[in-house]
C-alpha positions in Angstrom: 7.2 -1.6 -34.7 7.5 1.8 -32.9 5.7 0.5 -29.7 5.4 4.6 -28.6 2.8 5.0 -31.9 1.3 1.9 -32.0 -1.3 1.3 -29.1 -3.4 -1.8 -31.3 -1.5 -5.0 -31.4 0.0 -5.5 -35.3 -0.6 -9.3 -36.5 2.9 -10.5 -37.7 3.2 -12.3 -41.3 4.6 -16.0 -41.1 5.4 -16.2 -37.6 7.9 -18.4 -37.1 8.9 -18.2 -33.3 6.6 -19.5 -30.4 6.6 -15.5 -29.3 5.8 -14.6 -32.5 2.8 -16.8 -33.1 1.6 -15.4 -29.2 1.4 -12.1 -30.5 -0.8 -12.9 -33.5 -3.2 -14.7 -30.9 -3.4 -12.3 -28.3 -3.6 -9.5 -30.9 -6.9 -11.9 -32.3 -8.3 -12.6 -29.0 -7.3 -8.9 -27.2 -11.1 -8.3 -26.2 -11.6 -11.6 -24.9 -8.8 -11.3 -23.1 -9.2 -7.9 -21.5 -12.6 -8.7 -20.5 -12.0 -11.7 -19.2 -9.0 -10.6 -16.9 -11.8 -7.9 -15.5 -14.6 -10.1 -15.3 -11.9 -12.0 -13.1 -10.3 -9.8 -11.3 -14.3 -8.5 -10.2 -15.0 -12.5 -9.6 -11.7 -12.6 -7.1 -12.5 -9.3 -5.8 -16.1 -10.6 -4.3 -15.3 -14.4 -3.2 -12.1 -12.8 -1.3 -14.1 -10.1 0.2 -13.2 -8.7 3.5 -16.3 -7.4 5.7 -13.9 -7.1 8.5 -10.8 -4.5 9.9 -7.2 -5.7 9.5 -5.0 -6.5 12.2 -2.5 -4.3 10.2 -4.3 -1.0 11.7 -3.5 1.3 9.3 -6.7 0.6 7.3 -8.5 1.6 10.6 -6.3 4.8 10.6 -7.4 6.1 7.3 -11.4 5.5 8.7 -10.8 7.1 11.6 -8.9 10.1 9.7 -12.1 10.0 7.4 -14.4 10.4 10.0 -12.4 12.9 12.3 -12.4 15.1 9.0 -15.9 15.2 9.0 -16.4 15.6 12.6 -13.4 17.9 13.5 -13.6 19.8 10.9 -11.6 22.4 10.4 -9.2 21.5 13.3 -8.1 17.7 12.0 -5.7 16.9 9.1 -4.3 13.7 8.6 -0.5 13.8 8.9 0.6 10.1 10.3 1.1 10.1 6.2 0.0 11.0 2.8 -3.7 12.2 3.0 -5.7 11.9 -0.2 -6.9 8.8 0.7 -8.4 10.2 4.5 -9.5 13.3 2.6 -11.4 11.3 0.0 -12.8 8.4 2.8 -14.2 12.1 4.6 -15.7 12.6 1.7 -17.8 9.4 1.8 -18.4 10.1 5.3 -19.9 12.9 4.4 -22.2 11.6 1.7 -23.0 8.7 3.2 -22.4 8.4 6.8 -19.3 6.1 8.1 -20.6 2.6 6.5 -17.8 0.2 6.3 -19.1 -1.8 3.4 -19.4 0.3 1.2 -16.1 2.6 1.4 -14.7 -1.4 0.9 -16.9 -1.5 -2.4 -15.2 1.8 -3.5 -11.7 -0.1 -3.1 -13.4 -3.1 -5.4 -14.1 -0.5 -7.5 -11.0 1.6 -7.6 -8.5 -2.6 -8.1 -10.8 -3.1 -11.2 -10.6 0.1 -12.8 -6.8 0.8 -11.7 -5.8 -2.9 -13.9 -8.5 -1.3 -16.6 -5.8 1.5 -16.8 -2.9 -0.8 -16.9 -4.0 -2.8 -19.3 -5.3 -0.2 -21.7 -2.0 2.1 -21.2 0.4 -0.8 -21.8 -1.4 -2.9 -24.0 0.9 -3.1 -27.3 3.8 -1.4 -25.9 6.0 -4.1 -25.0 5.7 -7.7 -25.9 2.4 -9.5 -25.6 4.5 -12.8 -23.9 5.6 -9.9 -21.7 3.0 -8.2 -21.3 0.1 -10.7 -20.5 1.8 -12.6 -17.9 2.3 -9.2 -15.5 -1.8 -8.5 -17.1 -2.9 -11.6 -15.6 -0.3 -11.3 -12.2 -1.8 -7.8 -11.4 -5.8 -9.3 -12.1 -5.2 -11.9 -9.6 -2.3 -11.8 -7.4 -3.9 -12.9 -3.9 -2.3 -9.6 -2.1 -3.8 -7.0 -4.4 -7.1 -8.9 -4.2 -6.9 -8.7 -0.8 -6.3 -5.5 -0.8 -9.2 -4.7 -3.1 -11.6 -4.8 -0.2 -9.8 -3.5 2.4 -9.2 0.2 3.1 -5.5 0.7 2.6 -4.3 2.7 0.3 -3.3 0.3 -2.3 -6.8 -0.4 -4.3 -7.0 3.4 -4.4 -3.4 4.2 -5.2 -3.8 1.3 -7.9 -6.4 3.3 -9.6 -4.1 6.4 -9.6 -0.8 4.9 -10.8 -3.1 3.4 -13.7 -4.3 7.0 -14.1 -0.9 8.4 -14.9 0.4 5.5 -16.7 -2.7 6.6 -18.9 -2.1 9.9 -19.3 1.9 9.5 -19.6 1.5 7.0 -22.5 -1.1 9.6 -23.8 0.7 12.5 -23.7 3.9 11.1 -25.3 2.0 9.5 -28.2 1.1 13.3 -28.6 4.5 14.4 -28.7 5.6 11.8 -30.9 2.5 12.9 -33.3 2.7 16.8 -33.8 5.6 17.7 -30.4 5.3 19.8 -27.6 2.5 22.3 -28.0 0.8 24.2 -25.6 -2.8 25.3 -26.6 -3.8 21.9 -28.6 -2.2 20.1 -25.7 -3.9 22.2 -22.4 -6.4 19.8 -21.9 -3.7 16.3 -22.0 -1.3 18.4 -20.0 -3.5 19.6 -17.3 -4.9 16.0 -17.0 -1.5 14.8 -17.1 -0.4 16.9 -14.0 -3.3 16.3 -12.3 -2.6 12.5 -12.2 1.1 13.4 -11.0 -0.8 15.5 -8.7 -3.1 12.7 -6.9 -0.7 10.0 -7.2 2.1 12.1 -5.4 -0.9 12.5 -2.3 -1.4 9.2 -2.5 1.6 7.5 -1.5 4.4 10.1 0.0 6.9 7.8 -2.0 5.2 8.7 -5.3 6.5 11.9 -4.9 9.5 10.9 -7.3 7.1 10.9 -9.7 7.7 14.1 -10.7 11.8 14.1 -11.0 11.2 10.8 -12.8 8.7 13.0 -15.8 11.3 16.3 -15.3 14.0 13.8 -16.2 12.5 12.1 -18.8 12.1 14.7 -20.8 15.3 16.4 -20.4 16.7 12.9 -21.6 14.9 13.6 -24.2 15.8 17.3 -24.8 12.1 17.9 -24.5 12.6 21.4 -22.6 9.1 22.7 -23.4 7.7 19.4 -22.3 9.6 19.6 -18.5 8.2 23.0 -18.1 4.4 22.1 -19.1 5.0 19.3 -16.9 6.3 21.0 -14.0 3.6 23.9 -14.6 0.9 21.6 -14.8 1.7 19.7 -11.6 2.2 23.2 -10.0 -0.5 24.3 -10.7 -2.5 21.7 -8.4 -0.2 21.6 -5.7 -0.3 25.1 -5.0 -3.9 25.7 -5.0 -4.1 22.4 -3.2 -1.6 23.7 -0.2 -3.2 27.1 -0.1 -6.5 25.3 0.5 -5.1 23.0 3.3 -2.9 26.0 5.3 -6.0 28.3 5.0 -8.7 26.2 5.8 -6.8 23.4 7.8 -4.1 25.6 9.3 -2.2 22.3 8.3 1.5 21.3 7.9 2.9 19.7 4.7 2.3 15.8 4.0 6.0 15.2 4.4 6.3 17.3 8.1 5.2 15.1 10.0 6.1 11.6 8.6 10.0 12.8 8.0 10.4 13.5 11.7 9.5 9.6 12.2 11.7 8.4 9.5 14.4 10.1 10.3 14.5 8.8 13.8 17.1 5.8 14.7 13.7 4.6 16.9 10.6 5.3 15.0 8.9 4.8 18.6 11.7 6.0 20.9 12.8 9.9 19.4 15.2 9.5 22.7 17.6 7.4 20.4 18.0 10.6 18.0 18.4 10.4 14.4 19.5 8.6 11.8 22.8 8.8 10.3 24.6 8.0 6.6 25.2 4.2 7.9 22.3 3.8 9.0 20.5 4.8 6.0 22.6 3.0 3.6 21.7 -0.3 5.9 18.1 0.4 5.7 18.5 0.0 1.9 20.6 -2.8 2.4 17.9 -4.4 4.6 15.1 -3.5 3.1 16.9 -4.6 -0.7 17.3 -7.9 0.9 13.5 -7.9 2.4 11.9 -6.8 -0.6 13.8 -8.5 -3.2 14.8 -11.7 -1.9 11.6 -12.5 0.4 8.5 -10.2 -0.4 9.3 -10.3 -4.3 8.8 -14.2 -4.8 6.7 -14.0 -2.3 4.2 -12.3 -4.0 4.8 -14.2 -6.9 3.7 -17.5 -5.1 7.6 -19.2 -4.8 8.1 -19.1 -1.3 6.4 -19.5 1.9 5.1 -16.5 3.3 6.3 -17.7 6.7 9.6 -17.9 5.8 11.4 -15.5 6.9 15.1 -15.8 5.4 16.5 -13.0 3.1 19.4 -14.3 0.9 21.6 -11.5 -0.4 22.7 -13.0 -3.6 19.4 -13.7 -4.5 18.5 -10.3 -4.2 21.7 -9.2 -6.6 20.6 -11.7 -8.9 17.5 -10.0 -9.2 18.7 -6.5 -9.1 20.8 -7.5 -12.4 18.0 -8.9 -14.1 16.1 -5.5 -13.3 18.7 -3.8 -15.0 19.1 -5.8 -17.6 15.1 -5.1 -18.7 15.7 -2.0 -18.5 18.9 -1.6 -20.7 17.2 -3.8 -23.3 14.0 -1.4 -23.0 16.1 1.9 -23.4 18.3 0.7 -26.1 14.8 0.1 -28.3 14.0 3.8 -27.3 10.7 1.8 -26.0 9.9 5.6 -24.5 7.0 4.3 -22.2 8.7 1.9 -20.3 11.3 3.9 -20.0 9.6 6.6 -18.3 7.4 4.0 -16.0 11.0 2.1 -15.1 12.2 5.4 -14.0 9.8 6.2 -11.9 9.3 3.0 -10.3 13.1 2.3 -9.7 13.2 6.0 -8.1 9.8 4.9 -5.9 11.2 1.7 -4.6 14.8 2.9 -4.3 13.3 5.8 -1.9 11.3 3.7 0.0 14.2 1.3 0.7 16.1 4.3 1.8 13.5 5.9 4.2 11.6 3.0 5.7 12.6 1.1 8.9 13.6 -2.3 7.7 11.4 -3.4 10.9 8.0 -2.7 9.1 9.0 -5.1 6.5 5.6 -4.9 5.1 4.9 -6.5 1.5 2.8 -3.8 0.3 6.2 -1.9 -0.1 7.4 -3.9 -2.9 3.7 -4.8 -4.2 2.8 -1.5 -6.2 6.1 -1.6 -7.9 5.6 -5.2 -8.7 3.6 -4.7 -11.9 6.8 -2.4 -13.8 9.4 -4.5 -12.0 8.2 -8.0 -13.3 8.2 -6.2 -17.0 11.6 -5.5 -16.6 12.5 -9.0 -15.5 10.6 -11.1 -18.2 11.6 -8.2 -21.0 15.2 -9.2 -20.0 14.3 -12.9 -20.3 12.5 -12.2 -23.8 15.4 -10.4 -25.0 17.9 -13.1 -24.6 15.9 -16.0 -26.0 13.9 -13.7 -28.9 15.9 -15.9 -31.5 14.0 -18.5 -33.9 14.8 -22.3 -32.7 15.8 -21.1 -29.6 15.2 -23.6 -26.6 15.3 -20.6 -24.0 11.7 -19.5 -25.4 10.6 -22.8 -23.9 12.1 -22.1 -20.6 10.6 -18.7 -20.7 6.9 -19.9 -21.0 7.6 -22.2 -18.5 8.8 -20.0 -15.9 5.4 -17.5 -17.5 2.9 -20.3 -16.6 5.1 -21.5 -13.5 4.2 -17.6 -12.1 0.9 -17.4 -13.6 -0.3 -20.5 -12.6 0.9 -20.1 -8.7 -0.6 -16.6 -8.1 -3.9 -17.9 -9.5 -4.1 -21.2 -8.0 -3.0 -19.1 -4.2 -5.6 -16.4 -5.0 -8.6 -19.1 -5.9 -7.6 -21.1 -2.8 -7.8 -18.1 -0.6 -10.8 -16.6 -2.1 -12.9 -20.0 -1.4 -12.0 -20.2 1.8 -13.0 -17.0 2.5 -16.4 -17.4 2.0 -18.0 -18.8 5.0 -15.9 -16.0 7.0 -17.4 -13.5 4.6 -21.1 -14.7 4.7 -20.6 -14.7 8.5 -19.8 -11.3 8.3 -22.0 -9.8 6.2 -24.9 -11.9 8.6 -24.1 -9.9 11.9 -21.5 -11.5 13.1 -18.9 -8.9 12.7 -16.1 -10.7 15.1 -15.9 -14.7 12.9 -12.9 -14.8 11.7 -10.9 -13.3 14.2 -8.2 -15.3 16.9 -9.8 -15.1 20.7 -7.4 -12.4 21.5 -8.6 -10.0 18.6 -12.8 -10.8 19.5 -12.0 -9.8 23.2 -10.0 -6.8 22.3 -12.5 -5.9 20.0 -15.8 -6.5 22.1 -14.0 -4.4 24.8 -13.9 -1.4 22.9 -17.6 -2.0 21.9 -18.0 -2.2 25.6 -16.5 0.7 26.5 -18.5 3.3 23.6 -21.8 1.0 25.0 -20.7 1.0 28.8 -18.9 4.1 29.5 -19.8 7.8 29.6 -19.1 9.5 26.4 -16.0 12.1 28.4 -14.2 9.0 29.2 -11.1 8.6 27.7 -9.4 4.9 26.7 -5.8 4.2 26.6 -5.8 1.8 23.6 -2.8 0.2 21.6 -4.7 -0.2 18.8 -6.8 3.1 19.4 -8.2 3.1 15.5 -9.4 -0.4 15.4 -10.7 0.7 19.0 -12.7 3.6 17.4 -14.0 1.3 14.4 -15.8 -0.8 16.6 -16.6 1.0 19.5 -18.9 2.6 17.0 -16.6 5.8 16.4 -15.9 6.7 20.4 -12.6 8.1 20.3 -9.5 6.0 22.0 -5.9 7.3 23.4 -3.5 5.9 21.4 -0.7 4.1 22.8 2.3 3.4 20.4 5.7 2.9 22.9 6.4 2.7 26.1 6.1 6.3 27.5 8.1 7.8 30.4 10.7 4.6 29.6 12.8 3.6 32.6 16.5 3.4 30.9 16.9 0.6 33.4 14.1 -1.5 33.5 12.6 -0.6 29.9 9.0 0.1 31.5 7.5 3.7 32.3 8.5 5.3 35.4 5.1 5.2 37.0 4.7 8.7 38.9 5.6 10.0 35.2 3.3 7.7 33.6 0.5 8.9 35.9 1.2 12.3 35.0 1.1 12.0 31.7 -2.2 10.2 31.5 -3.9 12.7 34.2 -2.8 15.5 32.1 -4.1 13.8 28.7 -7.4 13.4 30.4 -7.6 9.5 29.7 -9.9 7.8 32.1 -9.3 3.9 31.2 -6.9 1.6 29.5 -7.6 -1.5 27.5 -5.0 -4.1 28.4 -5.0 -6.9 25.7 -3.8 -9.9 24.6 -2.6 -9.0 21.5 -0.5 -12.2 19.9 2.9 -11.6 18.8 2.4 -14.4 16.3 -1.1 -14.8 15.2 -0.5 -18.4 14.5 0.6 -19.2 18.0 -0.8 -18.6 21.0 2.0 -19.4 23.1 4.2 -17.4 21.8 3.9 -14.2 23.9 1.7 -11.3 23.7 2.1 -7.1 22.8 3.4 -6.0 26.1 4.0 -2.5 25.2 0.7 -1.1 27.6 1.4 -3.7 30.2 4.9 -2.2 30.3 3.2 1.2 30.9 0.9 -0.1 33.5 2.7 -2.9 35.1 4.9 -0.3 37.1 1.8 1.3 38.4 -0.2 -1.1 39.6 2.5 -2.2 41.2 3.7 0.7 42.7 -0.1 2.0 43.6 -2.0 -1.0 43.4 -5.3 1.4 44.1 -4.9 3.6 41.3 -6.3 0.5 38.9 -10.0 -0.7 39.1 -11.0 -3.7 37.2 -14.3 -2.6 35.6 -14.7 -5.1 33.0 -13.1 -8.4 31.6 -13.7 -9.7 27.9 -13.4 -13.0 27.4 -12.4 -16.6 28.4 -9.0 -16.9 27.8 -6.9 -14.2 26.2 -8.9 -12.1 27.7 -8.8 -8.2 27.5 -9.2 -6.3 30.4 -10.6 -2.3 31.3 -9.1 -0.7 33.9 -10.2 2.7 35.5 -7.3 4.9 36.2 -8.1 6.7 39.7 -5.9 9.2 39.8 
């Protein structure tokens, strides 16, 4: 069948092989099925709910970007990274005032209607033993569900990656059809850039999106198609950055992140930049992170404490990659070729531009999805044969991944509920390690306690601003004024720097390096600030409060 034409499951006659007689079923039960992946994904997406701020901070960054847009407006733009996200969270602010609950409710919304676009734009095109294993992984897979309620950018990036999958498989179907034409095709093409558009100010990495379309079609010899698509994405970036310099006065998304990434140090610019090695052992790094730990990972086969990479593990599954992919091109299966493309381009550039220190799993999660077609089209193609034992082994290894993201995702969502009903009853802090509640409760403290010019130092200044009820915090990210010799701040610089920024007080927490072990030592970075000065000038500190029993977080007033 020409999968690029065909969007409706065909029924095969006289199936003979186990894959074969699949396809006939899921093509007879394909409403049953699509509901019921939604109806579960929705069910997950409430029993796993989340009332409460990560630990992560960056969720807390996009609130406090949402709300500074609002309330700063026209002097704040969000630059720490891509800013649709902020923009649209302002947005909300603006409608509805800064109520945590229910921007999460917008990211239930936008997990269930970005797998709705998934489904619907890949439904048909590759193999339904393919296809309905990565269906039911993306529905249920514990991280995504997690991320459903939180506000990352994840639920709402889902949502946009569906949106161009939609519109990609839509607009080819119409070149297949009648070709590249521009006046029948405004409307599709528009739409079509528009999603390249949004999902390129999304996620900074999703930029490739475009070179990935621009070089699909010239492997296609589609010229008229690279120009409408390049037009059409033009013609909403343009408008979009004349609207940000001249009402913003604003820098472009990839200023201000590249000067981070490029740096040896992302929090010590005194190191310089990054060269070719270096760069080539990011990928290296973060090719052995992604692919040998946060890839099964994700799929349930390893402990999430584990921290060992094994390189040939990650070749392995580089080859299999591949493999899918070849298979896919060589059946001119157009869609996935396209999607591959741009999702190998994504999570190469990522591998290449991210510190291998913020091994973080959402980095390989939103490629997950294409990548685990790849691997089980490559599997498919080898054992697609009728009497073939390997069609066994594949189901096995289907319902092996199926049934371990579902099983981990039901577990977690369970026990989530008497932390969630907590929650949603007042008490905003269950759930949280001692060291957390007090760091927490002293930022409360300080927007309840302390006059409204004061100025806190915080290390965690966002989740500082959440809950001291949207009281801005100093943000403290590296050791400032560092000592080369002792690795602290020189304290009359420290001093300086502080009396010229106007900040007032410092939360000093007890953040846990290990959130599973108390012991284990505690985020020294402000203590390595302040720890210099109090001994050097003991009176400049003044103890005004103390949170907590143990772990405690203390406020300090600087006197200058």
């Amino acid at each position: 069948m020409n999968k690029d034409k065909k969007v409706a499951i065909p029924l095969i006659k006289n199936p003979k092989t186990v894959y074969e007689k699949f396809e006939n079923w899921v093509a007879k039960n394909d409403t049953k099925i699509f509901y019921g992946l939604t109806i579960l994904t929705l069910f997950l997406s409430f029993i796993s709910f989340n009332a409460r701020i990560s630990e992560a901070h960056d969720d807390a960054l996009y609130l406090e970007g949402g709300w500074r847009y609002v309330n700063e407006f026209p002097d704040y733009f969000y630059t720490q990274n891509a800013p649709l996200y902020p923009l649209f969270l302002g947005l909300l602010v603006k409608l509805f005032g800064f109520k945590l609950i229910l921007f999460k409710l917008f990211s239930v919304l936008f997990n269930v209607l970005g797998f709705v676009l998934f489904y619907k734009s890949l439904k048909g095109r590759i193999p339904a033993i393919v296809f309905i294993p990565v269906a039911i992984f993306q529905a249920v897979n514990h991280l995504i569900i997690y991320y459903a309620s939180m506000t990352f950018t994840e639920a709402f990036y889902f949502f946009l990656q569906g949106l161009f999958f939609f519109y990609a498989v839509k607009i080819i179907d119409a070149i297949n059809k009648d070709g590249v034409q521009l006046k029948p095709q405004l409307k599709l093409w528009l739409l079509f850039g528009l999603s390249m558009f949004l999902i390129s100010t999304c996620k900074s990495s999703a930029i490739v999106v475009v070179p990935a379309v621009l070089l699909f079609f010239a492997l296609e010899k589609k010229w008229k198609a690279v120009g409408f698509s390049l037009a059409s994405y033009l013609s909403f970036k343009i408008i979009y950055e004349v609207l940000v310099r001249s009402i913003w006065k604003a820098q472009n998304q990839f200023a201000g992140q590249s000067k981070i990434l490029l740096q040896k140090d992302p929090y010590n610019k005194a190191l310089g930049d990054e060269d070719m090695a270096g760069f080539i052992q990011r990928f290296v790094d973060n090719c052995n992170l992604g692919l040998s730990k946060r890839f099964y990972q994700l799929l349930g086969w390893r402990d999430e404490n584990n921290i060992d990479v094994f390189g040939f593990v990650t070749l392995v599954t580089i080859a299999i990659i591949i493999i899918g992919f070849w298979k896919l091109a060589k059946q001119k299966n157009k869609v996935m070729f396209l999607f591959a493309l741009f999702t190998g381009a994504q999570i190469i550039l990522s591998f290449i531009i991210l510190q291998a220190r913020w091994d973080q799993p959402r980095i390989t999660l939103i490629c997950m999805p294409i990548l685990l077609i790849l691997m089980l089209y490559a599997f498919y193609s080898f054992t697609n044969k009728p009497g073939s034992m390997g069609q066994m082994i594949y189901i096995a290894i289907a319902v092996l991944m199926v049934g371990s993201v579902s099983i981990s995702s039901l577990k977690r969502g369970f026990s989530n509920l008497p932390i969630v009903q907590k929650n949603l009853k007042g008490d905003k802090y269950f759930g949280y390690t001692p060291d957390w509640q007090n760091f927490l409760k002293a930022s409360e403290w300080c927007a309840d306690s302390l006059s409204k010019e004061s100025l806190v130092a915080s290390r965690k200044a966002p989740m500082s601003f959440v809950y001291g009820k949207g009281k801005k915090f100093f943000p403290i990210y590296s050791v400032i004024k560092k000592d080369s010799l002792t690795e602290q701040s020189n304290p009359d610089s420290a001093l300086a720097f502080f009396k010229e920024k106007k900040v007032t007080h410092v939360i000093l927490a007890s953040l846990r390096l290990d959130p599973n072990n108390a012991s284990a030592g505690f985020i020294n970075t402000v203590h390595n600030i302040f720890g210099p000065i109090s001994q050097k000038y003991p009176e400049k500190l003044r103890l005004v409060h103390t949170e907590g029993a143990f772990e405690q977080a203390y406020i300090y007033e600087i006197k200058y």
